[in-house]
C-alpha positions as CSV (number, residue, x, y, z in Angstrom):
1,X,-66.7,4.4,-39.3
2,X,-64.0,5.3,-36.9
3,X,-64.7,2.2,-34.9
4,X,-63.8,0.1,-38.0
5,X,-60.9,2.2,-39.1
6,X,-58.8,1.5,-35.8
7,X,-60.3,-2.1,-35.7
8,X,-57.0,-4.1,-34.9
9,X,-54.8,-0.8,-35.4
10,X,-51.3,-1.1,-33.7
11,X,-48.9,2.0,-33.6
12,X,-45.4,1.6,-34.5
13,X,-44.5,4.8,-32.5
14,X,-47.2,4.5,-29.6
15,X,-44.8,6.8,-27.0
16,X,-46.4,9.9,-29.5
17,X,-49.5,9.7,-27.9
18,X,-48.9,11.2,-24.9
19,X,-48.7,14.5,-26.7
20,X,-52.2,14.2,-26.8
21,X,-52.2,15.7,-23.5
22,X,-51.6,18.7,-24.7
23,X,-55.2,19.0,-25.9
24,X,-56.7,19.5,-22.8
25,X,-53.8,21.8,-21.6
26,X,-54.8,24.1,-24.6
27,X,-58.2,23.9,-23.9
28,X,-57.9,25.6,-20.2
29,X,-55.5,27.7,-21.7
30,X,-58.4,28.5,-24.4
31,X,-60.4,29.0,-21.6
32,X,-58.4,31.3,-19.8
33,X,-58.3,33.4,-22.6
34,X,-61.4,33.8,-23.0
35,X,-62.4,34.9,-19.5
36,X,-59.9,37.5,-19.3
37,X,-61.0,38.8,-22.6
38,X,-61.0,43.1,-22.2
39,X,-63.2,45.6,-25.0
40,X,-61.4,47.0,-27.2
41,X,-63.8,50.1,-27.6
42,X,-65.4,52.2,-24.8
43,X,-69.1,52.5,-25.1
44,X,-72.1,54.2,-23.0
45,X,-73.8,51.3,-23.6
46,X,-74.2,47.8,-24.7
47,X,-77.6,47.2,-25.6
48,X,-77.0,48.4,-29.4
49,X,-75.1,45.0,-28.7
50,X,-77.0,42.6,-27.5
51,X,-78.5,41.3,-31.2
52,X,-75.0,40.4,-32.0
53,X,-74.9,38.2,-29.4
54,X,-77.5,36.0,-29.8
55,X,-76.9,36.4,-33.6
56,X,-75.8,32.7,-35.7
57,X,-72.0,34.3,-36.2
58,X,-71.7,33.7,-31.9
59,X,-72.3,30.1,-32.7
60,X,-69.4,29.4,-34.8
61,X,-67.1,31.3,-32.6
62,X,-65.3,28.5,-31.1
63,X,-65.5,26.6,-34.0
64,X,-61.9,27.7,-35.9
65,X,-60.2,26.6,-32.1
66,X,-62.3,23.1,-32.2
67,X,-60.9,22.5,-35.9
68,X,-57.6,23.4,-35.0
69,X,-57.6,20.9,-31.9
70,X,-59.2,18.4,-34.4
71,X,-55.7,19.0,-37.0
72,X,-53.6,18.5,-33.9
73,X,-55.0,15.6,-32.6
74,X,-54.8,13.9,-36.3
75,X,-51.4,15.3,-36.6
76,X,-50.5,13.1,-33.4
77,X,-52.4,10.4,-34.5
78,X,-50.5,10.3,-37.8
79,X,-46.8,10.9,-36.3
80,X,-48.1,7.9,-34.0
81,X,-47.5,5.7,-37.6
82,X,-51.1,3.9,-37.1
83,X,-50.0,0.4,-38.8
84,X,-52.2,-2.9,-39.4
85,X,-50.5,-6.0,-39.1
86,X,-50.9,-9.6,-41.4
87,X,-49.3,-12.5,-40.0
88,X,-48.9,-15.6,-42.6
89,X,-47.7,-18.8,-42.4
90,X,-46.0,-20.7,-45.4
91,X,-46.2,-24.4,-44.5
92,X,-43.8,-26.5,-46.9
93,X,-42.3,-29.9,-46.6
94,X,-42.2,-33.7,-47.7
95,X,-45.6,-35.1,-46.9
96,X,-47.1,-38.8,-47.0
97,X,-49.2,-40.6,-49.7
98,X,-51.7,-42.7,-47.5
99,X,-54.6,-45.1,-48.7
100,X,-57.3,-46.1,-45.9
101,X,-57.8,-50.0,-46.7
102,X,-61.4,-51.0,-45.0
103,X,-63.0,-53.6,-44.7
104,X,-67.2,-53.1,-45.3
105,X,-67.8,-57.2,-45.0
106,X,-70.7,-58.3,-43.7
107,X,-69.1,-59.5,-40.6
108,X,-67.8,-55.8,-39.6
109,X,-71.3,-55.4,-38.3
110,X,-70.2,-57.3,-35.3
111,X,-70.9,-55.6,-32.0
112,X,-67.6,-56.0,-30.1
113,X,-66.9,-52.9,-30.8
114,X,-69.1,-50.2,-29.8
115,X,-71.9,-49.7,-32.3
116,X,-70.1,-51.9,-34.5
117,X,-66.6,-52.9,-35.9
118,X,-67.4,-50.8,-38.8
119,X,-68.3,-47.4,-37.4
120,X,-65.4,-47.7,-34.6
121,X,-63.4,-48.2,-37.8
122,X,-64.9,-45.2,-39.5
123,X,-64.5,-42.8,-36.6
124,X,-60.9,-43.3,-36.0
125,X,-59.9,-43.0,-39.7
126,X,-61.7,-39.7,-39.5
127,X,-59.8,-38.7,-36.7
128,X,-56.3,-40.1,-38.2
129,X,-57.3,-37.6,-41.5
130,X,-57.4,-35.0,-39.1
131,X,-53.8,-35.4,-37.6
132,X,-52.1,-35.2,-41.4
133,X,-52.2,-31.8,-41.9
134,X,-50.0,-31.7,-45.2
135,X,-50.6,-35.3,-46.3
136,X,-52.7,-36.7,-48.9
137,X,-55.0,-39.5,-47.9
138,X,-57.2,-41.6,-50.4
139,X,-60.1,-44.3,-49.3
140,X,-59.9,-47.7,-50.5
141,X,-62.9,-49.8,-49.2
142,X,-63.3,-54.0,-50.0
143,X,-65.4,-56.9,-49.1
144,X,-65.8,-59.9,-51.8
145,X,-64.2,-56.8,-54.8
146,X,-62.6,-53.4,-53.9
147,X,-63.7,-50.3,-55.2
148,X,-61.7,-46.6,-54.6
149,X,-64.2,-44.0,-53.0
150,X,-61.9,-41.6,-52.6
151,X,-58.5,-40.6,-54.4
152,X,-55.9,-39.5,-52.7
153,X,-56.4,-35.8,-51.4
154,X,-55.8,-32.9,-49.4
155,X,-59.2,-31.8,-49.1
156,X,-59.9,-33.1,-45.6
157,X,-63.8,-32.1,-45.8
158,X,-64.7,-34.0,-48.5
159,X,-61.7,-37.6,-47.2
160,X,-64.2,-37.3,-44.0
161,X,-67.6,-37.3,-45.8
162,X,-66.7,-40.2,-47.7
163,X,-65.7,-41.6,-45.0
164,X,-68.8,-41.6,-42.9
165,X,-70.8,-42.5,-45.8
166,X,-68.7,-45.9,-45.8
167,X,-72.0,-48.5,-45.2
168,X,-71.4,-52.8,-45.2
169,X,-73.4,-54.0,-48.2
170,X,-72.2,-51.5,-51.2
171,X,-70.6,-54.4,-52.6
172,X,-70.3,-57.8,-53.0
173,X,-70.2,-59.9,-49.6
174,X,-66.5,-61.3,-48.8
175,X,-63.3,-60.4,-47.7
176,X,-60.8,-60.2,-50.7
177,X,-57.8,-58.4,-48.9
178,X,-55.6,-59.0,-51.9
179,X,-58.3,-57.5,-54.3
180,X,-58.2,-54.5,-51.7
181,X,-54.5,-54.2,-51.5
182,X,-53.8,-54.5,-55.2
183,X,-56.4,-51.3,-56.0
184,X,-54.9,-49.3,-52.9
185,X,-51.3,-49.9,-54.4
186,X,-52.4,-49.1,-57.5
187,X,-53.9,-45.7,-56.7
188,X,-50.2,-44.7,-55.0
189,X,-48.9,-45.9,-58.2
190,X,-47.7,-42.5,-59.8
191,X,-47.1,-40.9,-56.4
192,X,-44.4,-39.1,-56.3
193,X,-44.6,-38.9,-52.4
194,X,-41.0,-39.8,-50.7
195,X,-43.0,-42.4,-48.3
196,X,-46.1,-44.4,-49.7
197,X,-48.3,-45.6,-46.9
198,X,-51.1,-48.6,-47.2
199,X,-53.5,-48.7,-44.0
200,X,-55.6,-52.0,-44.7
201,X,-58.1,-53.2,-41.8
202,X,-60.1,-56.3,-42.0
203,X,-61.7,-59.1,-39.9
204,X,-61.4,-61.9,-41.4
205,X,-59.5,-64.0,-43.8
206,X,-59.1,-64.0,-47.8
207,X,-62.1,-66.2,-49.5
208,X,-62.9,-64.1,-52.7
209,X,-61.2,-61.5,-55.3
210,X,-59.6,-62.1,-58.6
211,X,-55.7,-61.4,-56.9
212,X,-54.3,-63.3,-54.4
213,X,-53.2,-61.4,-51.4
214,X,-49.4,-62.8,-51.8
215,X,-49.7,-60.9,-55.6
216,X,-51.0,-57.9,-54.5
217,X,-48.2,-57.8,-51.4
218,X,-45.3,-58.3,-54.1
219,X,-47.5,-55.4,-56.4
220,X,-46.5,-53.3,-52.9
221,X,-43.1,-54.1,-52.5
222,X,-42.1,-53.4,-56.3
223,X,-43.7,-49.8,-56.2
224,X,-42.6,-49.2,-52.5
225,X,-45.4,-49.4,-50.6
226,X,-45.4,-49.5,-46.9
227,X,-48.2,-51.5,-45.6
228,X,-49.5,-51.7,-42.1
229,X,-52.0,-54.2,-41.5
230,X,-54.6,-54.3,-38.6
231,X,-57.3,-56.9,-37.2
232,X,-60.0,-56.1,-35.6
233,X,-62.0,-58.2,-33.8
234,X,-62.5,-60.1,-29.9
235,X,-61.1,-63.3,-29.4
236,X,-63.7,-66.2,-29.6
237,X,-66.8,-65.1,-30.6
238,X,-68.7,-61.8,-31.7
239,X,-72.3,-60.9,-32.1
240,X,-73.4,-60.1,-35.3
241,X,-76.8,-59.3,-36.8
242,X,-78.5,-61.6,-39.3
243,X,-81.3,-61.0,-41.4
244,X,-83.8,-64.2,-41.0
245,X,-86.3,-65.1,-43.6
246,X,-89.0,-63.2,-42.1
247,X,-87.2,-59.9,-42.3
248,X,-86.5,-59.2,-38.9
249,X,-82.8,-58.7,-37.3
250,X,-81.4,-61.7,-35.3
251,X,-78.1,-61.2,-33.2
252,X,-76.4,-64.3,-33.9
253,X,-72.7,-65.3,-32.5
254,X,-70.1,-66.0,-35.2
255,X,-66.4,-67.1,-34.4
256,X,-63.9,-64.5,-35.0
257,X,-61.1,-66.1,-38.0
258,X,-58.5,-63.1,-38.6
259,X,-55.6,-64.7,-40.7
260,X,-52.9,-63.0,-38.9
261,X,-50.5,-64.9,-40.2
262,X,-50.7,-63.3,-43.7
263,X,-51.5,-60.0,-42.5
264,X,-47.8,-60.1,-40.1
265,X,-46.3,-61.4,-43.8
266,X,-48.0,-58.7,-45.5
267,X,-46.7,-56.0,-43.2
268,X,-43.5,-57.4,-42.4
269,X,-42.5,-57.9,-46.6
270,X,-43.6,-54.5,-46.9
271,X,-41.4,-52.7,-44.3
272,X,-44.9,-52.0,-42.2
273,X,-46.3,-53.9,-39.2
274,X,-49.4,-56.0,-38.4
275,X,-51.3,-54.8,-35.4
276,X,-54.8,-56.5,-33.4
277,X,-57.6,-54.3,-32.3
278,X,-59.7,-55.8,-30.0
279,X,-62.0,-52.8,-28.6
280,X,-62.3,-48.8,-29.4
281,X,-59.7,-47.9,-27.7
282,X,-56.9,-50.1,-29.0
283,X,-57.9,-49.4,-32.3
284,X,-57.3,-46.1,-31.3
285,X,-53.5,-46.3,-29.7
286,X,-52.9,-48.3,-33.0
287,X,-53.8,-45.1,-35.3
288,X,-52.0,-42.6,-33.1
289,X,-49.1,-45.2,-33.3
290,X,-48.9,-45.3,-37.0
291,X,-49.5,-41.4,-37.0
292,X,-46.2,-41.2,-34.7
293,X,-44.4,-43.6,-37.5
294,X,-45.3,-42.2,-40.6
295,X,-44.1,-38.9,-39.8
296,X,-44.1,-36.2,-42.7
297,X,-41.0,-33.4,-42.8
298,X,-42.8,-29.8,-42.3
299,X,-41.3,-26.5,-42.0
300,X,-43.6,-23.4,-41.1
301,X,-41.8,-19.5,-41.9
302,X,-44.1,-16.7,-40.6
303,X,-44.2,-13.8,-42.6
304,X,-45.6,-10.8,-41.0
305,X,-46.4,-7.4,-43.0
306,X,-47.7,-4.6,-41.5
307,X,-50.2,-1.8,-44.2
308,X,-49.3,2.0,-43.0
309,X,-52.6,3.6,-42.0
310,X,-51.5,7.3,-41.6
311,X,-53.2,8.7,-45.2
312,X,-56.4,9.3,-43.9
313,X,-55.8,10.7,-40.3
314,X,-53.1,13.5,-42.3
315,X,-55.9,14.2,-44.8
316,X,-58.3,14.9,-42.0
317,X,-55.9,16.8,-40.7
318,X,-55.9,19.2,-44.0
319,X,-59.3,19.1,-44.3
320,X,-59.9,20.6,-40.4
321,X,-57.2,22.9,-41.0
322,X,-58.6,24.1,-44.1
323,X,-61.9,24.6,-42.5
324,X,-60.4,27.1,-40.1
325,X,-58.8,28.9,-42.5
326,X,-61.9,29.2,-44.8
327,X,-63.9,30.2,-41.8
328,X,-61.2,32.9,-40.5
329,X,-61.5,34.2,-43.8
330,X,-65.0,34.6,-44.2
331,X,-67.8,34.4,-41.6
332,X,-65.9,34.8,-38.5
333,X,-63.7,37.3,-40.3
334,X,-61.8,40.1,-38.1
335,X,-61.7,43.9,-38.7
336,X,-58.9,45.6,-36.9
C-alpha cells in the first residue's frame, strides 16, 4: 500500500526531507535516556519486582516514543507537499482530407515489385497512414468499377486493416481510373478540410468504367481536389501469374502500358504531380515526398497539473499521535 501510494510521487518542497534526520538523532538521544535512567524509590530488594518486568505493560513501553517518531516523520512527509504530476498534450490544427486511390487490377499481381505490385502498394500506404497523425484518410480501391472500402477517418487501426485486406479480384477485372477518381472526389465532396488530397496509383491505362478519366479530373478541379498520380510498374516487361485451364498458376510476361501521359494531365490540372515507381523503394521516396508536400498546420500546448497528496500522510499523522495519547492515558499510565 505504501509502495503504490508514493508510485510516481514528486515533492514540491523536497529540501524538507532532510529534517528527517532528526529521527535517528532522537532515537540515540531516546536511547541515552534510557540508560541513565535512576529509581525513584529506595528498596531492600527487587525481586517483589521482577513480575513487572516480564509483565505485557513492559512490551508497550517504547511504543508511545515509536508513535510519536511515526507523527514526526508524517509531519515531514506532509510539509514536504507530496504532489503527483499529469502532463497533457492538446494537439489542434488544420489537417488534410486524403483518399488512397488503388489499383487491385489483375495486372498488380505482377512480380517486379517484391511479392507483388499490389502488396508493395499496400505496405507503403500503411506506412503513409501512420505519418498523418491529425489527418483523415479514406480508401478508394478500382479495377474495371471503383468501390469505397474505407471513409475518410482518423481511426488509424481500422484505415490499416482495410488496408491489408485490399486483395486483386474483389471486383470486376480492368483499370477504370476515371471511375476511381470520380468516387474518390466524391467521398471529399463535403469536406470541409482546407487542403483536399487524391492519392491514385495504377499500372495501366483506362479501358473500362462508366466516367471518362478527363470527367472525373474536371469533377476534381471544380471541388478542389489535389491529385497526385503515380505508376507503378518496370519498364518493358513484368511477370505476372496466370491461371491456365487446368488450374494451375503460370508466370507469364506481360508488357507494362502505364498512360502517363493522362496521369501527368491529371496531376498537373489538378495542382498535384505525376510520379513513376519502378521498385519498393521508389515507391517509397514517392510517399515520404507527398508526406513532405501535403503538410498539415499542428500546434501542440502541454498542460501539466499536479494532485496534492499530503491528506493522508497528515491524517496518519493524527492517528499516531492520537495513539500515544490514548496509550499515555491509559495502559502505560504514570502515578507520580
Amino acid at each position: 500500500m505504501i509502495t503504490r501510494y508514493f508510485d510516481s510521487i514528486n515533492f514540491a518542497w523536497p529540501w524538507m526531507l532532510w529534517l528527517l534526520l532528526l529521527l535517528p538523532l532522537l532515537v540515540l538521544w531516546y536511547w541515552k535516556k534510557q540508560a541513565n535512567r535512576r529509581a525513584a524509590m529506595v528498596v531492600s530488594s527487587t525481586s517483589v519486582l521482577e513480575k513487572s518486568r516480564s509483565g505485557w505493560k513492559r512490551k508497550f513501553y517504547h511504543l508511545p516514543f515509536i508513535l510519536r517518531l511515526l507523527t514526526l516523520a508524517c509531519i515531514i512527509l506532509a510539509l514536504a507537499r507530496p504532489q503527483t504530476r499529469f502532463d497533457e498534450e492538446q494537439v489542434s490544427g488544420e489537417g488534410v482530407d486524403i483518399i488512397l486511390c488503388i489499383d487491385v487490377s489483375g495486372s498488380m499481381l505482377a512480380q517486379d515489385f517484391s511479392p507483388n505490385r499490389l502488396e508493395a502498394a499496400k505496405q507503403v500506404a500503411a506506412e503513409f497512414v501512420d505519418s498523418r497523425k491529425t489527418d483523415r484518410v479514406g480508401v478508394v480501391i478500382f479495377s474495371g468499377e471503383s468501390f469505397t472500402i474505407c471513409p475518410i477517418t482518423t481511426d488509424k487501426a481500422v484505415l490499416k486493416s482495410q488496408i491489408y485486406g485490399i486483395q486483386s479480384g474483389l471486383l470486376e477485372d480492368g483499370t477504370a481510373i476515371g471511375s476511381g477518381l470520380a468516387t474518390s472526389s466524391d467521398r471529399l465532396r463535403t469536406s470541409k478540410a482546407k487542403s483536399k488530397v487524391v492519392i491514385l496509383l495504377t499500372d495501366g491505362e483506362n479501358n473500362g468504367g462508366q466516367i471518362p478519366p478527363v470527367t472525373a479530373k474536371e469533377i476534381a478541379k471544380r471541388l478542389g481536389i489535389r491529385v497526385y498520380t503515380i505508376g507503378v510498374g518496370t519498364d518493358g516487361y513484368a511477370p505476372i501469374p496466370v491461371q491456365a485451364d487446368d488450374g494451375s498458376v503460370q508466370m507469364q510476361r506481360e508488357k507494362v502500358n502505364i498512360d502517363e501521359k493522362l496521369l501527368t494531365q491529371i496531376a498537373n490540372e489538378t495542382g498535384g504531380r505525376y510520379f513513376r515507381a519502378q521498385d519498393n523503394e521508389s515507391l517509397e521516396n514517392i510517399y515520404e515526398e507527398i508526406d513532405q508536400l501535403e503538410k498539415s498546420t499542428i500546434e501542440v500546448s502541454a498542460m501539466r497539473r499536479y494532485t496534492e497528496k499530503f491528506l493522508p500522510l497528515a491524517l496518519a499523522a493524527i492517528v499516531f499521535l492520537f495513539l500515544e495519547w490514548l496509550l499515555r492515558l491509559t495502559i502505560l499510565r504514570k502515578f507520580p
